[in-house]
MILUMDREN-833201 format. One record per residue (C-alpha): x negated, y, z negated; residue in one letter. Coordinates in steps of 0.2 Angstrom, whole numbers. Layout:
N
{u->X | v->Y | w->Z | aa->a} .
...
***
This chain:
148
{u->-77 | v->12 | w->-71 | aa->x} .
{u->-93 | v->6 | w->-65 | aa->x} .
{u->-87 | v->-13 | w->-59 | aa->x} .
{u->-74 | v->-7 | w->-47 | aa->x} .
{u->-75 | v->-12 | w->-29 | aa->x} .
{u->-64 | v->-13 | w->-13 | aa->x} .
{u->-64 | v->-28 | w->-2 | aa->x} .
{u->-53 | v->-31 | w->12 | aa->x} .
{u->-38 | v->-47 | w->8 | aa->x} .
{u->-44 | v->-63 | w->9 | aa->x} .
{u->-41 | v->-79 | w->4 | aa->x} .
{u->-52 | v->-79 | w->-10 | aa->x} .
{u->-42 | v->-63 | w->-16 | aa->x} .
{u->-24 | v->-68 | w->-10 | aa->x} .
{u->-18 | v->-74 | w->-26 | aa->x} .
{u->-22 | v->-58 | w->-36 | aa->x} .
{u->-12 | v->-47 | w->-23 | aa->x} .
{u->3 | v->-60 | w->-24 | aa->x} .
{u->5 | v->-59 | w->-44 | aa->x} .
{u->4 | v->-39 | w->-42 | aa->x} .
{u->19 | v->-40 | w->-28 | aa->x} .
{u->27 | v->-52 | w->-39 | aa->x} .
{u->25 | v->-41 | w->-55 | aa->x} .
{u->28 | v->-24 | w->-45 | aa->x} .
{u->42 | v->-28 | w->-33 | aa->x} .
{u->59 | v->-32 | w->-33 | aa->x} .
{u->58 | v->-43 | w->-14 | aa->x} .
{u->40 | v->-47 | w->-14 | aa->x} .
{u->33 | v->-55 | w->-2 | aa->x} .
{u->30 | v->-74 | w->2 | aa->x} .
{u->14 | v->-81 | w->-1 | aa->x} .
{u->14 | v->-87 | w->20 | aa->x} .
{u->20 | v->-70 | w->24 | aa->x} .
{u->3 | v->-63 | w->16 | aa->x} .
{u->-5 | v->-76 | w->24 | aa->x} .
{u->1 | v->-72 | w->40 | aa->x} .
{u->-8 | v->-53 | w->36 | aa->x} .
{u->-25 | v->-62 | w->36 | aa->x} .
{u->-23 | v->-67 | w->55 | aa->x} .
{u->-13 | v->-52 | w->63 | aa->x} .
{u->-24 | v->-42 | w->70 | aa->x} .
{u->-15 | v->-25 | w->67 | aa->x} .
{u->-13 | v->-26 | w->48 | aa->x} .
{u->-27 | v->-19 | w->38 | aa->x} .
{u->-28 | v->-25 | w->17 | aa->x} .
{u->-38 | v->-19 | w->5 | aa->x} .
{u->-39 | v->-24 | w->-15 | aa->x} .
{u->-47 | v->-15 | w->-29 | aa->x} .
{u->-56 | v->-27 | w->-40 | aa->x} .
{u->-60 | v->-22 | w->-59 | aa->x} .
{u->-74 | v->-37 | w->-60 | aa->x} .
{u->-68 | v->-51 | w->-55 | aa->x} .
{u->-48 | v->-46 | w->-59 | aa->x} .
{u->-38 | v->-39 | w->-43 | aa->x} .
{u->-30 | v->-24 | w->-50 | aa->x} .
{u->-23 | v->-14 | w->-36 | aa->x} .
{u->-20 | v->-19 | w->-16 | aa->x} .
{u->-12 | v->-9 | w->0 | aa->x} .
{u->-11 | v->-12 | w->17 | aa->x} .
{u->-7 | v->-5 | w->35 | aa->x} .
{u->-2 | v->-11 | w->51 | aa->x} .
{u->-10 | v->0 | w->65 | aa->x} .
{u->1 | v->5 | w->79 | aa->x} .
{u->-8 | v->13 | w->94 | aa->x} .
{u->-15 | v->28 | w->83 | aa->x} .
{u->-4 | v->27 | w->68 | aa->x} .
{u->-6 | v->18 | w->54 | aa->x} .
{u->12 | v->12 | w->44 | aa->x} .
{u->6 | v->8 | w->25 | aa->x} .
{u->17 | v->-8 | w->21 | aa->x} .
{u->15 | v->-8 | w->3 | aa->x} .
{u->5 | v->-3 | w->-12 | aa->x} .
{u->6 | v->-8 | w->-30 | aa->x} .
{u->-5 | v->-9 | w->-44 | aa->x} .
{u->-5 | v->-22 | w->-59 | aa->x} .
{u->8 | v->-17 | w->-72 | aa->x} .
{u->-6 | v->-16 | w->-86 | aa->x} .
{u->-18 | v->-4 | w->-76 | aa->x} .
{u->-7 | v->9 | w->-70 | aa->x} .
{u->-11 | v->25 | w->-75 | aa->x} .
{u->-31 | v->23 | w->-71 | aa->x} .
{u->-32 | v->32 | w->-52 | aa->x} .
{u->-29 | v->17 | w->-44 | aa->x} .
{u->-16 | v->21 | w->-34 | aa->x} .
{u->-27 | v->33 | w->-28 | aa->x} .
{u->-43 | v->21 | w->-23 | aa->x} .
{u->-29 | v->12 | w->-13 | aa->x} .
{u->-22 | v->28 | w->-3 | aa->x} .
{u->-38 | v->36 | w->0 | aa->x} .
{u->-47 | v->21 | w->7 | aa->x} .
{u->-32 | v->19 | w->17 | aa->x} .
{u->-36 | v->36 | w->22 | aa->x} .
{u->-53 | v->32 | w->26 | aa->x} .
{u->-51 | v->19 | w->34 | aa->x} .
{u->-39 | v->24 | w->47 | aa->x} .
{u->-52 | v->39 | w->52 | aa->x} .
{u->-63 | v->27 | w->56 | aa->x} .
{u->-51 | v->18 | w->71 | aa->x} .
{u->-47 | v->35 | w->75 | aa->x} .
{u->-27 | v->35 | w->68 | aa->x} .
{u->-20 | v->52 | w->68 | aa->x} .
{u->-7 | v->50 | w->57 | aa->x} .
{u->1 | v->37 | w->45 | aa->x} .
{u->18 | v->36 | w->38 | aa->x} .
{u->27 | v->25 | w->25 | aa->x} .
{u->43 | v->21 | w->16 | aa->x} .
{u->45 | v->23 | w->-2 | aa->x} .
{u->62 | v->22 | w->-14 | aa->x} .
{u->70 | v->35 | w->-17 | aa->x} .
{u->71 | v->37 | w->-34 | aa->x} .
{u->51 | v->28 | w->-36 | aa->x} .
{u->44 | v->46 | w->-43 | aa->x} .
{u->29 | v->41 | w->-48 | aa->x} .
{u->24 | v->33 | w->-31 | aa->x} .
{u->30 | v->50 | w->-22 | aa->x} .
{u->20 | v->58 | w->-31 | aa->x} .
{u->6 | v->48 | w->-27 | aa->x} .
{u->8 | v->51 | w->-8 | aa->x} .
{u->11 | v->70 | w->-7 | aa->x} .
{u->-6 | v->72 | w->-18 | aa->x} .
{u->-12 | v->64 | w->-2 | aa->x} .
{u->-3 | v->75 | w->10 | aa->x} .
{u->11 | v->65 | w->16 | aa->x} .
{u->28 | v->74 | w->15 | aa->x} .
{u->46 | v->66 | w->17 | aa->x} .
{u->50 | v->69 | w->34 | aa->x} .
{u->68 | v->59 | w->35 | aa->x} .
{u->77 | v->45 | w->23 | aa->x} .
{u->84 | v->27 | w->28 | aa->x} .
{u->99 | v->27 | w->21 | aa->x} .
{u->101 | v->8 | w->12 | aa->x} .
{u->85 | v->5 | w->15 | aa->x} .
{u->82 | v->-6 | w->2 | aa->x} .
{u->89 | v->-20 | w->-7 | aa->x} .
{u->88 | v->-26 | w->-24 | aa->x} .
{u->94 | v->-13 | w->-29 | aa->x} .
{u->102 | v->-3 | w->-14 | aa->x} .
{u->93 | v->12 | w->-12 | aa->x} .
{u->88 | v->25 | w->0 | aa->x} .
{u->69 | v->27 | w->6 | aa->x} .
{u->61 | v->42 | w->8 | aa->x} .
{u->51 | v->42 | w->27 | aa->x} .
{u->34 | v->50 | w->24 | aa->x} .
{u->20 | v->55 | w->35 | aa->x} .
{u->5 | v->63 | w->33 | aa->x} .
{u->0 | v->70 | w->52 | aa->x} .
{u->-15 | v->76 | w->48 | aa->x} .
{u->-29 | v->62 | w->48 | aa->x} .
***
């Protein structure tokens, strides 16, 4: 996949992060509260392009030397492809570079596949929020990965 790039969210790439939340979650967020991402200056957003079609996005807010990864999806029709993983480990690199030592996230509990995803990457579940979630209710796992 020669035609895949990362930017960082913008304006010009907004709308193809809000139809993936839309499509991958069951409380998405607004289209103001993404927005709002654009201008804090603690939230970090990437999106991975295939051409010109936004196919995968994730971001972190950055906490002193932590990094919290808010969310992560990718398009319904191009799961399956390492996505996932372009999104994690630019995360990754991303946080190296402003010197974060570890990072951490929430995931549903029974959301396999995404856990999955995140211990490939070294993060571990560390703790679990019970009722985390809504829409279902369900527990989420806490994850870290200490070693940045």
């Amino acid at each position: 996949m020669t035609d895949v790039t990362i930017e960082r969210l913008s304006s010009l790439n907004i709308l193809g992060v809000k139809e993936i939340s839309d499509l991958s979650f069951s409380s998405p967020w607004s289209l103001l509260s993404m927005e709002k991402e654009l201008i804090n200056k603690n939230a970090v957003y990437i999106v991975v392009k295939l051409g010109n079609k936004v196919v995968a996005f994730g971001g972190m807010w950055v906490v002193f030397d932590e990094g919290h990864i808010t969310n992560i999806a990718v398009h319904p029709d191009y799961r399956r492809n390492n996505f996932g993983d372009v999104v994690v480990e630019n995360l990754i690199t991303i946080a190296k570079d402003i010197n974060i030592v570890s990072m951490t996230l929430e995931v549903r509990a029974s959301n396999i596949a995404a856990i999955n995803l995140y211990k490939k990457h070294h993060f571990s579940v560390e703790g679990i929020r019970k009722n985390y979630y809504q829409h279902p209710k369900e527990d989420g796992y806490i994850m870290w990965n200490h070693n940045i």
